[in-house]
Structures are given as structure tokens and as C-alpha cells.
C-alpha positions in Angstrom: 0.0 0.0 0.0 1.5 3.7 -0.7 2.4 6.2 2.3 -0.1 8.5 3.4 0.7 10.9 1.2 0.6 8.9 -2.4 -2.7 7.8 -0.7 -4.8 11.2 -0.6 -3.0 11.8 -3.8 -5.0 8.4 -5.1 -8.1 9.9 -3.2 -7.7 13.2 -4.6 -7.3 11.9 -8.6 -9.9 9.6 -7.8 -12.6 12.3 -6.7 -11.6 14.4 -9.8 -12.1 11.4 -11.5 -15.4 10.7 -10.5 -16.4 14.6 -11.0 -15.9 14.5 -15.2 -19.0 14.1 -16.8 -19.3 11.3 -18.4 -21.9 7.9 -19.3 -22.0 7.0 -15.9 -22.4 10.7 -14.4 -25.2 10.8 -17.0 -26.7 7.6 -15.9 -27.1 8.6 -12.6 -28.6 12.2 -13.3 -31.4 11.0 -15.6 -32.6 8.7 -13.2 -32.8 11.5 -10.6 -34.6 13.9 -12.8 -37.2 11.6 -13.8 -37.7 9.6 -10.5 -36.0 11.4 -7.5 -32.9 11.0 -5.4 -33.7 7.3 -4.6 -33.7 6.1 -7.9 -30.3 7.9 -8.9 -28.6 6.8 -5.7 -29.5 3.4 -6.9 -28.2 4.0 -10.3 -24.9 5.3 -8.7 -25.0 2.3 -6.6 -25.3 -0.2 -10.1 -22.5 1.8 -11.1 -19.8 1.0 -8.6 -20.9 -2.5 -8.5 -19.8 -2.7 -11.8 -16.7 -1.3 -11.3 -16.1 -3.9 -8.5 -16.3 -6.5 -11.4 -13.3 -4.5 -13.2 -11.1 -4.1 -10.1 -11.2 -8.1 -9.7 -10.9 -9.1 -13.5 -7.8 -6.5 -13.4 -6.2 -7.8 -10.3 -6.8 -11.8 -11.7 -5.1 -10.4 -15.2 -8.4 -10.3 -17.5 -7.9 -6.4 -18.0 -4.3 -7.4 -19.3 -5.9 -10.3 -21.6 -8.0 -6.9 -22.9 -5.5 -4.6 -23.2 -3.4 -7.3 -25.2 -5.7 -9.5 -27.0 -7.4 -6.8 -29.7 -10.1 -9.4 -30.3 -11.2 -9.3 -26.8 -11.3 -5.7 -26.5 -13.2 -5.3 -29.8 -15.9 -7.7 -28.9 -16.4 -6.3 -25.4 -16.6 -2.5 -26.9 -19.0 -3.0 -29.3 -21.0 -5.3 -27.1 -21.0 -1.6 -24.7 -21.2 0.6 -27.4 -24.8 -1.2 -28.5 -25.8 -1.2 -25.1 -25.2 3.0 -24.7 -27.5 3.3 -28.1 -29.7 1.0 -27.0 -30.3 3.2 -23.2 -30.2 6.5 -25.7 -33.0 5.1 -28.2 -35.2 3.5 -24.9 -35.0 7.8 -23.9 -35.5 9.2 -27.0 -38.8 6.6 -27.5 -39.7 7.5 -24.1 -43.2 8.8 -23.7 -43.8 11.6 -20.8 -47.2 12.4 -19.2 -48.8 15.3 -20.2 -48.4 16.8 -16.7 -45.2 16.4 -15.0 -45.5 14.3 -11.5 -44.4 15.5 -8.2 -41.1 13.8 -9.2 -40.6 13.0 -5.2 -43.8 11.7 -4.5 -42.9 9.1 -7.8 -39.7 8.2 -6.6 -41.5 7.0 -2.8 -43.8 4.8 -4.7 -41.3 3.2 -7.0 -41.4 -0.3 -6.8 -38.7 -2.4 -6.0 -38.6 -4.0 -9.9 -38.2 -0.4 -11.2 -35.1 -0.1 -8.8 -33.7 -3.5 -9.4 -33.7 -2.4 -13.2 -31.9 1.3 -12.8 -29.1 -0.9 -10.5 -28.8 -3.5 -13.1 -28.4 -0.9 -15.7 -25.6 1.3 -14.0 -24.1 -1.9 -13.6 -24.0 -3.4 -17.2 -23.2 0.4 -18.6 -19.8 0.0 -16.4 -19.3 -4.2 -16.8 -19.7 -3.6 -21.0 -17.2 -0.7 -21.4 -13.7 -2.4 -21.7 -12.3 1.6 -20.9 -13.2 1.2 -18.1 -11.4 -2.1 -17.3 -8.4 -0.6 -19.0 -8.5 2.4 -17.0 -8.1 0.4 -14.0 -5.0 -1.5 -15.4 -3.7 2.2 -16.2 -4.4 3.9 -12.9 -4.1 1.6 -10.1 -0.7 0.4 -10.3 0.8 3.7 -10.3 0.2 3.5 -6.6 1.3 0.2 -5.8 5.0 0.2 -5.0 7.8 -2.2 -6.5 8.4 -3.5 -2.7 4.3 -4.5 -2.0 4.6 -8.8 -2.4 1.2 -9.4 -2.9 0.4 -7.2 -5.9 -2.9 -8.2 -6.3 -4.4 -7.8 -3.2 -2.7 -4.5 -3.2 -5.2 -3.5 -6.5 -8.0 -5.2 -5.0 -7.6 -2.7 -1.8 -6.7 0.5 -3.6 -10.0 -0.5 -6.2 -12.2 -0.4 -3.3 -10.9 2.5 -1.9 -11.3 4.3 -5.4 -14.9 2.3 -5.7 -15.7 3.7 -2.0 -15.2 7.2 -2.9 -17.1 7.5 -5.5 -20.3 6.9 -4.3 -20.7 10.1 -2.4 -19.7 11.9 -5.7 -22.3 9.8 -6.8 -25.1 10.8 -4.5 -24.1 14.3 -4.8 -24.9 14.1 -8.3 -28.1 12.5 -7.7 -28.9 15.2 -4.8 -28.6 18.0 -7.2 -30.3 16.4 -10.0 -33.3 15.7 -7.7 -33.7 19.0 -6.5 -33.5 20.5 -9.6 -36.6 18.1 -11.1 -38.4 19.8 -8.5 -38.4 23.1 -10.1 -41.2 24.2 -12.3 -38.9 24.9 -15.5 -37.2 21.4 -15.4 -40.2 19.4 -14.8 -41.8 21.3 -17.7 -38.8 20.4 -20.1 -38.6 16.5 -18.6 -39.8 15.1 -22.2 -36.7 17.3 -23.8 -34.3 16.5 -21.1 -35.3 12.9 -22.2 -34.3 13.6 -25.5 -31.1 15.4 -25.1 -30.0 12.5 -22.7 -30.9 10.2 -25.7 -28.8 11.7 -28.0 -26.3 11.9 -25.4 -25.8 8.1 -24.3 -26.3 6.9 -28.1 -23.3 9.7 -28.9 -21.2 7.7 -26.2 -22.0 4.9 -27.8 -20.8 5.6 -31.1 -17.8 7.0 -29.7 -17.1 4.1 -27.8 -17.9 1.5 -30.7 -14.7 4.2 -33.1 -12.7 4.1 -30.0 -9.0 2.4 -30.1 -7.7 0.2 -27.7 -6.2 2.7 -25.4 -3.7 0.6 -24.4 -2.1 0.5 -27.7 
């Protein structure tokens, strides 16, 4: 494990990180906005459960078998980048009521299928994007020291640490997107903010389906 002072380093770059905008960060606030602060907690929560899967495939060498193997890594991105379009087209098809709901009031009577389904889809966004995996392989062992004997466990500590950290990012993001559905403007504009998220995620997927493997 690094010295206390690489390690706020890692927990600094790892916050930063977690602030870009990005799929997941978009994941997370379009949940919120359309059914409260539970529901993109939740999401947030699918999210770093899929990154769990990463940090353990990296520290058991998969993410190397990805970052070597170009087969691999193309199969795996395009398997993500369909699943991005698909989310963006399920938005952009996405019918809203003609009055907006008390966005809160929806969240509380969610049931628990609805729930299961925003955690499942953080989740797969994060498991189908081999950057992601690759990232992990890139960042990670910049922190673990040449001395550390048990390498591994050493990446599976510092992933949870990075995993850890992110949720309250996380939240944070599903806090403020929450309490900005509750305002008149945005719950007037839900069926556009809909469609803009649309385009978004199926944008992410087609950069993701041109990308390179990063590692080469």
C-alpha cells in the first residue's frame, strides 16, 4: 500500500475522476430527474458494483488479456457501445405524461422492480465498457510500490478504496439532480431533457464503438 501521502494523492485523482462528466455521471442524473434522489442513488450504486467487477478481473489479469488481445477488447466494446445506443434510443422513445408528476412523491412509490432495473443498468453500462477495465489497469498500479509482495491484493484494496469514494460523488450528483426536477422549469422540459440524454448516451455509444484500444 502507498504512504499516506501517495494515498490522498490516489483519493484526490480519484474524486476528480469521478467529477468528469461522463456515461455514468449521465446515468445517474437522468434517473434522478425523472424519478427522485432514490432512484439515482441506486443507479450510482449499479454503477460502482460494476466497477467492483473491473477491479477483480484486473487484479486476476483479465484487464491485461483486454489490453493485449485486440479481439477481446473489440468484442467487449462493441458489445457496450450497442448497449449505450440502446439506453439512448429507450429515452428518445420514451413517452412523458402530459403533466409532470411530483417527481418525489414518484420516486417513494417506485417499486422495487423499477429499482432493481436502474441498479442493473448502471451496472452493465460499467461491466460492457472495456475503458473502463483498462483504466483500472492504467491507474491503479501507479500506486502500488515495486516492494508491495502481494500485488494483487494490493489492486484489490486500492479498487475499493477508489470504488468507495465514489459513491458520495455519486449521490451528490443524484442530490442535485433531484432538486433541480423539483423546479417548475425542469419538470416542464422532462420530455426534452429525455431527449437530449438520448442523443447523449447513443453519442457515447458511437464514440465508444470508433474508440482504439487505449492501451495501444
Amino acid at each position: 500500500m502507498p504512504d499516506l501521502q501517495h494515498l490522498l494523492l490516489f483519493i484526490a485523482a480519484g474524486w476528480l475522476l469521478n467529477l468528469t462528466p461522463g456515461p455514468d455521471v449521465l446515468y445517474i442524473v437522468t434517473h434522478a430527474l425523472r424519478a427522485g434522489v432514490r432512484a439515482g442513488v441506486v443507479a450510482g450504486l449499479g454503477i460502482t458494483a460494476g466497477c467492483f467487477v473491473h477491479v477483480f478481473a484486473a487484479a486476476a489479469g483479465v484487464s491485461a488479456l483486454l489490453a493485449a488481445s485486440a479481439t477481446a477488447f473489440t468484442v467487449l466494446k462493441w458489445a457496450g457501445a450497442a448497449y449505450l445506443v440502446w439506453v439512448g434510443v429507450k429515452l428518445l422513445l420514451a413517452r412523458s405524461p402530459q403533466q409532470a408528476p411530483d417527481l418525489a412523491a414518484l420516486a417513494a412509490a417506485r417499486p422495487p422492480a423499477s429499482l432493481r432495473e436502474v441498479f442493473l443498468g448502471g451496472f452493465w453500462t460499467n461491466v460492457l465498457n472495456p475503458k473502463v477495465a483498462i483504466f483500472f489497469l492504467a491507474f491503479v498500479p501507479q500506486f502500488i510500490g515495486p516492494e508491495v509482495e502481494n500485488k494483487a491484493l494490493a489492486f484489490v484494496l486500492l479498487g475499493t478504496l477508489f470504488n468507495l469514494n465514489s459513491v458520495p460523488i455519486n449521490s451528490g450528483y443524484a442530490l442535485a439532480a433531484a432538486w433541480m426536477a423539483r423546479r417548475d422549469g425542469v419538470q416542464r422540459g422532462m420530455q426534452w431533457l429525455d431527449r437530449v440524454a438520448g442523443v447523449l448516451f447513443i453519442g457515447f455509444g458511437i464514440r465508444l464503438a470508433l474508440s482504439d484500444n487505449p492501451s495501444r
